[in-house]
VEXDREN-2710 file (C-alpha; in Angstrom, 1 decimal):
% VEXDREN-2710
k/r/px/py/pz
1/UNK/0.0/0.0/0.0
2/UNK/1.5/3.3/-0.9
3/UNK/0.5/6.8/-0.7
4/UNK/1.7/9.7/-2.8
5/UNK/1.3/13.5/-2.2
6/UNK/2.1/17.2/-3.6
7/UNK/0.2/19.9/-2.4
8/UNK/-2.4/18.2/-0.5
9/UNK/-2.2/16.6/3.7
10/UNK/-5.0/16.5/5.1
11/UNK/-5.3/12.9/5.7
12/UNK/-1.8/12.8/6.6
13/UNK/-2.4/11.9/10.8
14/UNK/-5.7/10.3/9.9
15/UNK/-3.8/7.4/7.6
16/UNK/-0.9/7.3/10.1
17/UNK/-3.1/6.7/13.5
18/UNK/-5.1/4.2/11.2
19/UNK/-1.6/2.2/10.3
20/UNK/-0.8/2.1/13.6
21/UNK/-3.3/0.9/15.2
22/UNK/-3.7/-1.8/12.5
23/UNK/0.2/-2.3/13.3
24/UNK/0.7/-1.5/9.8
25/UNK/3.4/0.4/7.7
26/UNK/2.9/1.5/4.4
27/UNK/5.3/3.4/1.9
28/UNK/4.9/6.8/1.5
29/UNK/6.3/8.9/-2.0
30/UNK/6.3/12.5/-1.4
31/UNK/7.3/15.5/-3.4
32/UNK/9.9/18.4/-2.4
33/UNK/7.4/20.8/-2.3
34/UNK/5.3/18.2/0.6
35/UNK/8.7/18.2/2.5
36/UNK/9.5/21.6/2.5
37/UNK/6.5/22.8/3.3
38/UNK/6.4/24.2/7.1
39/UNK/2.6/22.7/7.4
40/UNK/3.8/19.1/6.7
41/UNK/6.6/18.6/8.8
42/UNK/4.9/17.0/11.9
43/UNK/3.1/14.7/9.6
44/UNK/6.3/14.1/7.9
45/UNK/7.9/13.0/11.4
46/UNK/5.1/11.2/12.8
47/UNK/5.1/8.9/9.7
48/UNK/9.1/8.6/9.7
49/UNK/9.0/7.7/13.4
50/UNK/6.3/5.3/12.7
51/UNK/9.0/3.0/10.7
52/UNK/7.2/3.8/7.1
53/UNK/8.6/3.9/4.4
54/UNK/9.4/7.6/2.5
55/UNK/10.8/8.0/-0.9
56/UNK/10.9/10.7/-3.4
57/UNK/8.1/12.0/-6.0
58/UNK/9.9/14.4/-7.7
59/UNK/10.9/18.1/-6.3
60/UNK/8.2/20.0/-8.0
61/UNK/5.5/17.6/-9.2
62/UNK/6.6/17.7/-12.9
63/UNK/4.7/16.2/-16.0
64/UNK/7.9/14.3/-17.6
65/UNK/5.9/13.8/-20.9
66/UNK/2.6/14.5/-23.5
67/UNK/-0.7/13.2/-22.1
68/UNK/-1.5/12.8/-25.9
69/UNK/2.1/11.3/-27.1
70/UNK/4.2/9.2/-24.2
71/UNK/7.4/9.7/-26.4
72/UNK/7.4/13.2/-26.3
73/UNK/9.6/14.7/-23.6
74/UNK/8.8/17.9/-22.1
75/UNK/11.8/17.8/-19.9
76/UNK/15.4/17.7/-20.3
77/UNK/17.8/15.0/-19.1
78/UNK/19.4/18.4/-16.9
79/UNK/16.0/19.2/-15.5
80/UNK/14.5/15.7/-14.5
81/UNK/17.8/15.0/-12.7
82/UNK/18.2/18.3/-10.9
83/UNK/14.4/18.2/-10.0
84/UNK/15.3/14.3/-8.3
85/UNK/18.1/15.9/-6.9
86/UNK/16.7/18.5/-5.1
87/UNK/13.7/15.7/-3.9
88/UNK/16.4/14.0/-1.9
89/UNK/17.9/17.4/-1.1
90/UNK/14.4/17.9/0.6
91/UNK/14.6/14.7/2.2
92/UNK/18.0/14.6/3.8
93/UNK/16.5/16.9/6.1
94/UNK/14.7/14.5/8.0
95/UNK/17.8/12.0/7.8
96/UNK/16.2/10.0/4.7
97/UNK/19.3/8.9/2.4
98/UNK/18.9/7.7/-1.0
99/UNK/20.9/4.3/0.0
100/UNK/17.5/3.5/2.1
101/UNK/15.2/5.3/0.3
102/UNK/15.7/4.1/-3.9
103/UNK/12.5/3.4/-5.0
104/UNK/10.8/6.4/-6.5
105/UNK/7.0/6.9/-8.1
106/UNK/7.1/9.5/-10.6
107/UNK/4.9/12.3/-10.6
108/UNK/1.2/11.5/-12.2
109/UNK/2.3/8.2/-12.2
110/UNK/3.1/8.8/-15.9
111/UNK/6.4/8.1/-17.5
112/UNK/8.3/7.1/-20.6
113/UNK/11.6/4.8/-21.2
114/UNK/14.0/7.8/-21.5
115/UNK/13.0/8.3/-17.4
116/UNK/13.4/4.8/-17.7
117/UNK/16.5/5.2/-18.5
118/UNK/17.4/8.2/-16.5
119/UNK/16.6/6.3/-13.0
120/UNK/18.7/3.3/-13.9
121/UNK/21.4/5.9/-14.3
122/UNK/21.1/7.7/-11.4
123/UNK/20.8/4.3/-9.3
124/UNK/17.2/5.0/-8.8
125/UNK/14.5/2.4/-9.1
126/UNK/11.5/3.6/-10.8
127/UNK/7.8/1.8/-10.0
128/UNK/4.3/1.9/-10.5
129/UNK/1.2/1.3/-9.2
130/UNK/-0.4/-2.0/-10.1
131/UNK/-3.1/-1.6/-12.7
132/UNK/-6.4/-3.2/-12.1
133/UNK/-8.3/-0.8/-10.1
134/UNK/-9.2/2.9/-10.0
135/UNK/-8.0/3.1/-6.4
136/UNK/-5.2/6.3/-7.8
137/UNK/-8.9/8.4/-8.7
138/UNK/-9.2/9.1/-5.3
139/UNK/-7.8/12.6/-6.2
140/UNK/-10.7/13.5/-8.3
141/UNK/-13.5/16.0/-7.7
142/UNK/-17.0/16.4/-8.5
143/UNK/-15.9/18.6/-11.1
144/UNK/-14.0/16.6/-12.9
145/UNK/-15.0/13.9/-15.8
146/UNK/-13.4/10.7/-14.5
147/UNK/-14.6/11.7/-10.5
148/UNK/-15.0/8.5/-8.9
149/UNK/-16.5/8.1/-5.3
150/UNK/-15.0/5.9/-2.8
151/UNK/-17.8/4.0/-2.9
152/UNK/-16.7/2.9/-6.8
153/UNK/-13.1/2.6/-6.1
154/UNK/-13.4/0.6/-3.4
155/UNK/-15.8/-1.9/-5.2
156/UNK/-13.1/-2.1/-8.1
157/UNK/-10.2/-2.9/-5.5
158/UNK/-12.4/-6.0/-4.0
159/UNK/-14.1/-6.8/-7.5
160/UNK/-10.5/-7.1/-8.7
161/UNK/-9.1/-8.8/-5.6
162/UNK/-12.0/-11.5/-6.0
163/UNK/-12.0/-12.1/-9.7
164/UNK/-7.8/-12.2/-10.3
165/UNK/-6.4/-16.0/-10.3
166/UNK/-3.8/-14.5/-7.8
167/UNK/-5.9/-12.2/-5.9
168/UNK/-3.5/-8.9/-5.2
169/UNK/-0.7/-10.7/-4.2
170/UNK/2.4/-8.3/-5.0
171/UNK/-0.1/-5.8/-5.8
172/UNK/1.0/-2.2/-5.2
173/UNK/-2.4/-0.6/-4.4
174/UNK/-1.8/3.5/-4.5
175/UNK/-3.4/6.3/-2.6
176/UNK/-3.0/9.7/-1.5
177/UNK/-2.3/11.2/1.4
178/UNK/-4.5/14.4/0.6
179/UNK/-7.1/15.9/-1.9
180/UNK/-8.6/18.6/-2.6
181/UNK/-11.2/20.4/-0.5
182/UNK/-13.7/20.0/-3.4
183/UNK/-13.3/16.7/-2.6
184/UNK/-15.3/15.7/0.5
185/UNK/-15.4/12.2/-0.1
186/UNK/-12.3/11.0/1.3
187/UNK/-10.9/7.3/0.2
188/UNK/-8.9/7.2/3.3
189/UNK/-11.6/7.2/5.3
190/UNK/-12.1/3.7/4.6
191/UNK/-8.6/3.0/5.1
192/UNK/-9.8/0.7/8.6
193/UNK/-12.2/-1.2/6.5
194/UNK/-9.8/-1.6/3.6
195/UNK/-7.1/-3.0/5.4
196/UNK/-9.3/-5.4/7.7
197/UNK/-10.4/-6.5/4.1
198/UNK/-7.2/-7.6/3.3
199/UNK/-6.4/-9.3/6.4
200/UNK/-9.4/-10.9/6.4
201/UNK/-7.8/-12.2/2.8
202/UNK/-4.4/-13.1/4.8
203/UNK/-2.6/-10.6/2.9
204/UNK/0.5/-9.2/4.4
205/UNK/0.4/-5.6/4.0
206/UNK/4.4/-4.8/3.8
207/UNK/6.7/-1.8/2.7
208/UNK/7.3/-1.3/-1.0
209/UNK/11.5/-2.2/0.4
210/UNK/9.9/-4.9/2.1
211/UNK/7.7/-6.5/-1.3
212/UNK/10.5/-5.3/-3.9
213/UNK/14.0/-5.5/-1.9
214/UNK/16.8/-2.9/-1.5
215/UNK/18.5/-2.2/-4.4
END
């Protein structure tokens, strides 16, 4: 299970009271803009105290490529590595190194195999969530043309769980730790039922270091 975030906190002691008391840890990817910001850092110390795991998301949330065409770039090798650089700048702060702390989402989740490429070269590992389910919509709005409730996404993470020949084993189920205000119907609210779900199912809900190994 593994939570990414930008601009956006609010669930942020929510999640982390609900891991704990499930005696949980997650992985959380988080942006330099989440880290630096003076609003986050008691979140960002409750959840590194609490043994989870925290990794980079980029510094400032960039879109690496075209929505309409993966292969076209809209950064430069120079930008995307001095915008990972400066992510584990903002990091070292709380003590996180980039020897225990590899594994990095990118921003949007969206990608091509030049930052591919890029990661391998900078000794970073680059993942994804698992497709299947809708469960990375729970940043949407009412607004917005692909909102989906919490109600939906959590019927496509069980529908999926029951109808895959190897349930969600390995499965890298993402979240976020925050959404917009618009948004009022908060996925993470059913965090507690989510997880007892899954431990009803024996699942072992581990650290993506933990699922993946060290590099």
């Amino acid at each position: 299970m593994v939570f990414t975030g930008d601009e956006f906190a609010d669930g942020g002691f929510y999640i982390a009271n609900v891991l704990k008391q499930a005696n949980v840890n997650a992985s959380f990817f988080l942006t330099g803009n989440f880290y630096r910001n003076e609003a986050f850092k008691n979140i960002i110390r409750t959840l590194r105290s609490g043994g989870h795991y925290l990794g980079p998301h980029s510094d400032r949330h960039l879109l690496y490529c075209s929505w309409e065409n993966r292969d076209s770039l809209l950064v430069t090798r120079e930008e995307f590595t001095t915008d990972l650089e400066n992510n584990y700048r903002a990091m070292a702060a709380y003590g996180i190194t980039r020897d225990e702390s590899s594994f990095f989402i990118p921003p949007y989740e969206w990608y091509n195999d030049s930052i591919a490429a890029w990661c391998e070269q900078m000794n970073v590992q680059l993942l994804n969530f698992t497709p299947g389910t809708i469960s990375h919509a729970d940043y949407t709005t009412p607004d917005m043309k692909n909102y989906r409730s919490a109600e939906r996404i959590w019927e496509s993470v069980t529908r999926f769980e029951q109808s895959s020949p190897s349930g969600m084993n390995g499965f890298i189920l993402l979240l976020h730790i925050g959404t917009d205000r618009a948004r009022t119907d908060k996925m993470y609210y059913r965090l507690p039922e989510l997880i007892d779900y899954f431990k009803r199912k024996n699942y072992q809900l581990v650290k993506i270091d933990e699922l993946l190994g060290t590099n």
